[in-house]
C-alpha positions in Angstrom: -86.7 228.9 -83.3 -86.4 231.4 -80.3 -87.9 234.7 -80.6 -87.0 238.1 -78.8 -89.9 240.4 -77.6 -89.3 244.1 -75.8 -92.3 244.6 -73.4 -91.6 247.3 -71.6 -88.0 247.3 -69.5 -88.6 243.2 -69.9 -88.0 240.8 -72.4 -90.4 238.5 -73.3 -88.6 234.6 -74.7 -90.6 232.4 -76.9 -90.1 230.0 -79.0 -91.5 227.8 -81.9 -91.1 223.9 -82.6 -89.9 223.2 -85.9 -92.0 220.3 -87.7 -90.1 218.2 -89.3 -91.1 215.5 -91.9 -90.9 211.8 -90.4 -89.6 209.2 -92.3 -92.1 205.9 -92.2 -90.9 203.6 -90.0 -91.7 199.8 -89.8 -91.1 197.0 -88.0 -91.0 193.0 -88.8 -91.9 190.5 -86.5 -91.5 186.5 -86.6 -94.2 184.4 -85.7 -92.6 181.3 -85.0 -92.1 179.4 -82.0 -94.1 182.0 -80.2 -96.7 181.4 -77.8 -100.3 183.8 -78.3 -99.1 185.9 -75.3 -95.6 186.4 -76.6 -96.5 187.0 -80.1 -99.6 189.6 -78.8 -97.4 191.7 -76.8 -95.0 192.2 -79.6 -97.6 193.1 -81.5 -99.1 195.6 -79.0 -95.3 197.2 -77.9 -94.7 197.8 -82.1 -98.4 199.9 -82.1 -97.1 202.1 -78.5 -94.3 202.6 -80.2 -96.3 204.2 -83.6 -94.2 201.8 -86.0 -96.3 203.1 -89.7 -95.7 199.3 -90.5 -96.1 196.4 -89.1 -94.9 193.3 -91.1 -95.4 189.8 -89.2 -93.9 187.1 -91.0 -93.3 183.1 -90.5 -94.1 179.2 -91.5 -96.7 179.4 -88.7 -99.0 182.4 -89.9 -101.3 180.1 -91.3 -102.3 178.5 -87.8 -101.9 181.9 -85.9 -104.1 184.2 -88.5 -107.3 184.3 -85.4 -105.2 184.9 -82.9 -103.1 187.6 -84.8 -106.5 189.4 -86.6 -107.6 189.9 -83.3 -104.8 191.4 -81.4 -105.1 194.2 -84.8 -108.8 194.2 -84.6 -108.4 196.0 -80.9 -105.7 198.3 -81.6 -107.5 201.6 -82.7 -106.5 202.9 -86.6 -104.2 199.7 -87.2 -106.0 197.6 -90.5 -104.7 194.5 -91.9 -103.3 195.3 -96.0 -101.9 192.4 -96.9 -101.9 189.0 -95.7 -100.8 185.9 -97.8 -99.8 182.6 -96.5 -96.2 183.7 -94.8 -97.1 187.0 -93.7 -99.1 189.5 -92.7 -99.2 193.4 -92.7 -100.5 195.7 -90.9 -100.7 199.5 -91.4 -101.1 202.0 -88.6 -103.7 205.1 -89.5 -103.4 207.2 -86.7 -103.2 210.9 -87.1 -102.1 211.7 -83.7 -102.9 215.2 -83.5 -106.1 214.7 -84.5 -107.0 212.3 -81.1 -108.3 214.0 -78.4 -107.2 213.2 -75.1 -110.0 214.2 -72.8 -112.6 212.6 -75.7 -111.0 209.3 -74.8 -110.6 209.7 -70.9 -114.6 210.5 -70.9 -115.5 207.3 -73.1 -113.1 205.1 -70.9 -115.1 206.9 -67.3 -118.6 206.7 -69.2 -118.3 202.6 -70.2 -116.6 202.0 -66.7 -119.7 203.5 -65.2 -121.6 201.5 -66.9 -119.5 198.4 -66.5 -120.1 198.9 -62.7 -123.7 199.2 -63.1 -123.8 195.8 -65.0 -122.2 194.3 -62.6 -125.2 195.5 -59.9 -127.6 194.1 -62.3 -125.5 190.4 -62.5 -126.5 189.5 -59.2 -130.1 188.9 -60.5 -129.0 188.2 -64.3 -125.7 187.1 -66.1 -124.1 189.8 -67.8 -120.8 188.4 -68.2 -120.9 188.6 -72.0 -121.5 192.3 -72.0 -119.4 193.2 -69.4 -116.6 191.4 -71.3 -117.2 193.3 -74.5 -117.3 196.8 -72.7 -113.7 195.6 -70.9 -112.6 194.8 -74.5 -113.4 198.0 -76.1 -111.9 200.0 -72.6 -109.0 198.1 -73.2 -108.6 199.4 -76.7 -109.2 203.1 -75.7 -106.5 202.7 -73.2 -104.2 201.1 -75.4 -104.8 203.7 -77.4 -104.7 206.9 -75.2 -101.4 205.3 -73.9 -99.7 205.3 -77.3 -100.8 209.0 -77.8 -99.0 209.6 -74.5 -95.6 208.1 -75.0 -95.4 209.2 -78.5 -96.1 212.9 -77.0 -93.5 212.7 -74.5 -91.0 212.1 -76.8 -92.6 214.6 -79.6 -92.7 217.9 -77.4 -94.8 219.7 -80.1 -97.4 217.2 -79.5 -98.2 218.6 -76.1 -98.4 221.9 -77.8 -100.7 220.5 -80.1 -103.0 219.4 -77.6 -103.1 222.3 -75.5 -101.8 220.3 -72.3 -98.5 220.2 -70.4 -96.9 217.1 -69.2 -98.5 217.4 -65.5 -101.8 216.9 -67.0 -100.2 214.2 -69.6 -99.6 212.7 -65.9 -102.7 213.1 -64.3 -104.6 211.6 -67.4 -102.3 208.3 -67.1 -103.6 208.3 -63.5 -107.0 208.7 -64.0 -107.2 206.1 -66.6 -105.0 203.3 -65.0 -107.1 203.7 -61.8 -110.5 203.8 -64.4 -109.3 200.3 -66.3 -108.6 198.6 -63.0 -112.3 199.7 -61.8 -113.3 198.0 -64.9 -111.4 195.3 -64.5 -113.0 194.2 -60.6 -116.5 195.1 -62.1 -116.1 192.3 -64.7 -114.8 189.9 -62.2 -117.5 190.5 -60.0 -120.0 189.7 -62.8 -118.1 186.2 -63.5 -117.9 185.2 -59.4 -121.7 186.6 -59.3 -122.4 184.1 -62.0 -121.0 180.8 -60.0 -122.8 181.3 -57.2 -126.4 181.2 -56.2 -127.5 184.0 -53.4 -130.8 184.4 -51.7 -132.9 186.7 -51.4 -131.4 188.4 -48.4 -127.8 187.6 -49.5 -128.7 189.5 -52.9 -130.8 192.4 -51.4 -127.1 192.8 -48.7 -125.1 192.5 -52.2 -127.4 195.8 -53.6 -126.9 198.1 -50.5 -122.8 197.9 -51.5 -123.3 198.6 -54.9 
């Protein structure tokens, strides 16, 4: 809706997005014959994409039911409601105007920071298990925050919604991609620290570049 406002000699243009009701959408996806990778990404491009439903059927559910509860288990607000021997459903609970965009770039900068720390403290200890839990859970905020992203792009009233425009959609896509691959070197370094055995000199060297 476009509205007309006289200020003065000018006119002043606005306009207001009209919500409109979205029908639930869903999405099926066979299992079989699909490697883990394969079948993970599928399952990962139907979440971005904010399919309500995800249905993911096949013969071979029964061997690929770990592999498949975990790909859910680190995608943010999507739960497992049915699952019987040929398929498995999962719904997605995400409200996305109720996510909050900085909230999730400061969690993702906060665990990195910590991540990088960790991997300081690996060259006297191994700390590969934690770090690989904080990269998990970074991972799923990013995963996340991205889906947020593309579904605001192409829902304009989103951006509205949370008070940003599209350079600072941008900026935050930056900022995170740069964050997760931060993340990402800081656990490697924790798995190479662990293979290899530094003296004391080599170590006290490794603590001055950190």
């Amino acid at each position: 809706t476009i509205f007309l406002k006289e200020n003065g000699n000018d006119i002043i243009v606005s306009y207001a997005l009209k919500e409109e009701a979205k029908e639930p959408t869903a999405i099926t996806i066979d299992c079989d014959k699909k490697d883990s990778a394969c079948l993970g990404r599928e399952i990962v491009s139907a979440y971005l994409n904010h399919f309500n439903t995800i249905n993911i059927i096949g013969r071979e559910i029964p061997k690929k039911t770990k592999e498949i509860n975990n790909t859910i288990h680190n995608l943010v607000a999507l739960e497992i409601v049915e699952q019987t021997s040929n398929k498995i459903i999962a719904k997605d609970f995400l409200k996305l105007e109720e996510v909050s965009i900085p909230e999730i770039v400061r969690k993702v900068d906060i665990t990195t920071r910590s991540m990088l720390e960790d991997a300081k403290t690996s060259i006297e200890r191994n700390n590969n298990k934690m770090l690989f839990e904080k990269d998990k859970n970074i991972n799923k905020l990013c995963l996340l925050l991205f889906k947020v992203m593309r579904n605001a792009i192409k829902e304009p009233r989103l951006v509205k919604t949370f008070k940003l425009d599209f350079i600072d959609l941008f900026d935050y896509w930056i900022l995170v991609t740069n964050l997760e691959h931060i993340a990402d070197e800081a656990k490697r370094a924790s798995r190479a620290l662990a293979k290899i055995k530094l003296s004391e000199q080599e170590k006290d060297e490794l603590k001055k570049i950190f």
